[in-house]
N, C-alpha and C positions, 0 to 999 in steps of 0.2 A: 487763451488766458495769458497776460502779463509774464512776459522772463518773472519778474521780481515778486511776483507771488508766487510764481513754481518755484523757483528757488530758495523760497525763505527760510531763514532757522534762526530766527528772532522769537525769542517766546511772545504768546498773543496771549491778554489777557483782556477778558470783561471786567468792566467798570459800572457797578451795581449805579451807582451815588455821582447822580450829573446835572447840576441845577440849571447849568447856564447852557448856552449851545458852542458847540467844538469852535474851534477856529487856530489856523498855523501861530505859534506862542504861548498858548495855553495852558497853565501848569494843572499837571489833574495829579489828585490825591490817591495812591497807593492806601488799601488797607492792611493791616498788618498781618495780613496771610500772605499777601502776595508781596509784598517787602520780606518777607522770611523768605519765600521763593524764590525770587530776583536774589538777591544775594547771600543764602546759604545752599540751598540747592543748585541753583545755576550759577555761582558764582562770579554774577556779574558783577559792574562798579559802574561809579557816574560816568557819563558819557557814554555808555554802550545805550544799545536801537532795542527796543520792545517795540511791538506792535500793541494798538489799544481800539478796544470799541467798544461803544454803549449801547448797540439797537437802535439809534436815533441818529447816529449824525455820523453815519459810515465807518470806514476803518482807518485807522493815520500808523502813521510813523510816528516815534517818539523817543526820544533820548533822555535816559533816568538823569533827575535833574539832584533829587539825594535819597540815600540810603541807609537806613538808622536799625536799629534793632526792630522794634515796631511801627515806624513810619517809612511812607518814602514818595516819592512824590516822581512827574515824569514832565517833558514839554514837548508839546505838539508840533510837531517839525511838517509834515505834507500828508494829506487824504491819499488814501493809497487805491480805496472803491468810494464811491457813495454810498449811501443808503439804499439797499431794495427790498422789498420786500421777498418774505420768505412763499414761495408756491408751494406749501404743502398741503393737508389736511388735518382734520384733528382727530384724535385717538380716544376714545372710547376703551377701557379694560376693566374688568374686575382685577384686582390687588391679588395679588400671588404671596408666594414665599419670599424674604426680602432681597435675594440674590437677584430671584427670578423678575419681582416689580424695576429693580434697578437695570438688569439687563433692557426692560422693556423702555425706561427711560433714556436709556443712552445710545441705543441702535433708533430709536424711533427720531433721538434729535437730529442721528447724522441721517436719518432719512427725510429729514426735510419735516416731524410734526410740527401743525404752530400753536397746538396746544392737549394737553394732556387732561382728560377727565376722569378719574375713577370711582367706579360706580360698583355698589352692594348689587350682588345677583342672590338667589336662593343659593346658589351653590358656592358661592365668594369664598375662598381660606381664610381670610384675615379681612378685620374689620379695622387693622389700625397702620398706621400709616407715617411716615417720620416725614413732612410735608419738605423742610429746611433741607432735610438730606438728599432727597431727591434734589429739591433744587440744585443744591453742586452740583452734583451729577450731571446736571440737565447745564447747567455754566461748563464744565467743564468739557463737557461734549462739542458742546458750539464753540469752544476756545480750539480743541482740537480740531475740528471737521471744517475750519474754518466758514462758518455762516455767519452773518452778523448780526444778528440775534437768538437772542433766548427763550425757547417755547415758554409760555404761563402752567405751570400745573394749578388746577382749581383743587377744593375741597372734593373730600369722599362723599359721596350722597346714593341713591338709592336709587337705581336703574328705572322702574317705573316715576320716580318722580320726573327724572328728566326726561324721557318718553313722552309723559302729562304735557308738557310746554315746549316741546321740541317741535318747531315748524314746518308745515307739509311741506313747503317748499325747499326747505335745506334735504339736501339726499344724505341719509343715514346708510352705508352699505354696511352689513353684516356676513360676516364668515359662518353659514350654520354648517354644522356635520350632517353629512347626507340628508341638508333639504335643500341647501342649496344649490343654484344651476348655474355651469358656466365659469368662466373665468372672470377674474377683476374686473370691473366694470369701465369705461374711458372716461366718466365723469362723475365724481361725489365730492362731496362736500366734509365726508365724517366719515369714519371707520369705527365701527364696534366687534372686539373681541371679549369672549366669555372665557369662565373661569375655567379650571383642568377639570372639570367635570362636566364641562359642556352646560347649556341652559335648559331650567325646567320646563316642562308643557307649558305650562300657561306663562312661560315668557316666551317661548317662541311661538306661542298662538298671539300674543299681542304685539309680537314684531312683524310678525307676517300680516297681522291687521293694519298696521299702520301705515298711513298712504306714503310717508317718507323715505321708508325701510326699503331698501334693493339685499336682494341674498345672492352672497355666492359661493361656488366651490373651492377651495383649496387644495382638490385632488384627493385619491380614496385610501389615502394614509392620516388616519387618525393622529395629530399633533399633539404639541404642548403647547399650553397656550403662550410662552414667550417666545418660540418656534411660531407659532399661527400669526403670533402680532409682525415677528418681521417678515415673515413669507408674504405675509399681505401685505403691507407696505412695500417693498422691493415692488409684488407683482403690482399697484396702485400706480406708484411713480413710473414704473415702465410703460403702460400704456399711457399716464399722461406725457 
């Protein structure tokens, strides 16, 4: 890795809102959260270095170009990575308690998720879900861990629907309590974690039906499911 990225302590911020594509000069628009940031929290001023990125057109350097109460604006000074894309997979959870869903959103982005699904089980706590808040979370994570991009979280929807249309060929691996065999798997595609009450019969009679579904162990200590969701993840990315 680059001295100049081990070293950094320039705040990095995502930039939702990018119509045009990057280039060295480029003045990109501050929203007025993060112009409150920049200069009430970190009390920076014009001229000082932020780091910036969209997901699309790498990571730059940039120098606050102004600084207002609710606006502020930055100018594109040198790409510091390109663009790559993120190796992860994508997450699969029933919705927890809302500590517990945000925990599962902000360890799974610095694990590398490239997309977040949650899905109604029989046994789901909550059926409701703050979509926007998570997304920080989920910016705010990939600001910190520095990736350069932002997982999508989709709508809540209903564990069998997405089963219904989910394709044989994509590998779905599942964490079951003692039905599953083995450790992480070296290749999937998707990861599914169930609620704190585990899944009922007849979901895990139609996951184990399913030609895409691979099961595995997490070892013979009964989890939590925002516990299960990083354990598996960690153990995912280590074998890939």
């Amino acid at each position: 890795m680059p001295l100049e990225i081990m070293s950094r302590t320039e705040p990095r911020l995502f930039i939702v809102e990018s119509a045009f594509p990057w280039d060295e000069g480029a003045i990109i628009e501050l929203s007025a959260g993060q112009a409150h940031y920049l200069g009430k929290v970190m009390r920076l001023q014009v001229g000082d270095a932020v780091v910036l990125f969209n997901g699309r057109d790498g990571e730059w350097h940039a120098e606050i170009e102004s600084l207002q109460k609710q606006r502020g604006s930055a100018r594109l000074r040198s790409c510091l990575r390109p663009q790559e894309e993120t190796k992860g997979i994508e997450l699969l959870f029933a919705p927890l308690k809302r500590d517990a869903t945000e925990l599962v959103i902000r360890m799974g982005t610095e694990l590398g998720v490239t997309r977040f699904r949650p899905v109604v089980t029989a046994r789901t706590n909550t059926h409701r879900l703050n979509l926007e808040r998570l997304a920080v979370i989920a910016q705010e994570a990939a600001e910190q861990c520095e990736r350069l991009d932002v997982p999508e979280i989709m709508p809540l929807e209903p564990l069998a629907a997405v089963l219904a249309r989910w394709p044989n060929r994509r590998t779905l691996t599942v964490a079951l309590e003692r039905v599953g065999q083995g450790g992480a798997p070296s290749s999937c595609d998707a990861l599914l974690i169930g609620p704190e009450g585990g899944f009922a019969e007849d979901e895990i009679h139609r996951l184990t039906q399913h030609e895409a579904v691979q099961s595995f162990s997490l070892g013979p200590r009964i989890l939590r499911a925002d516990t299960a969701a990083c354990a598996a993840l960690a153990q995912i990315m280590a074998v890939r």
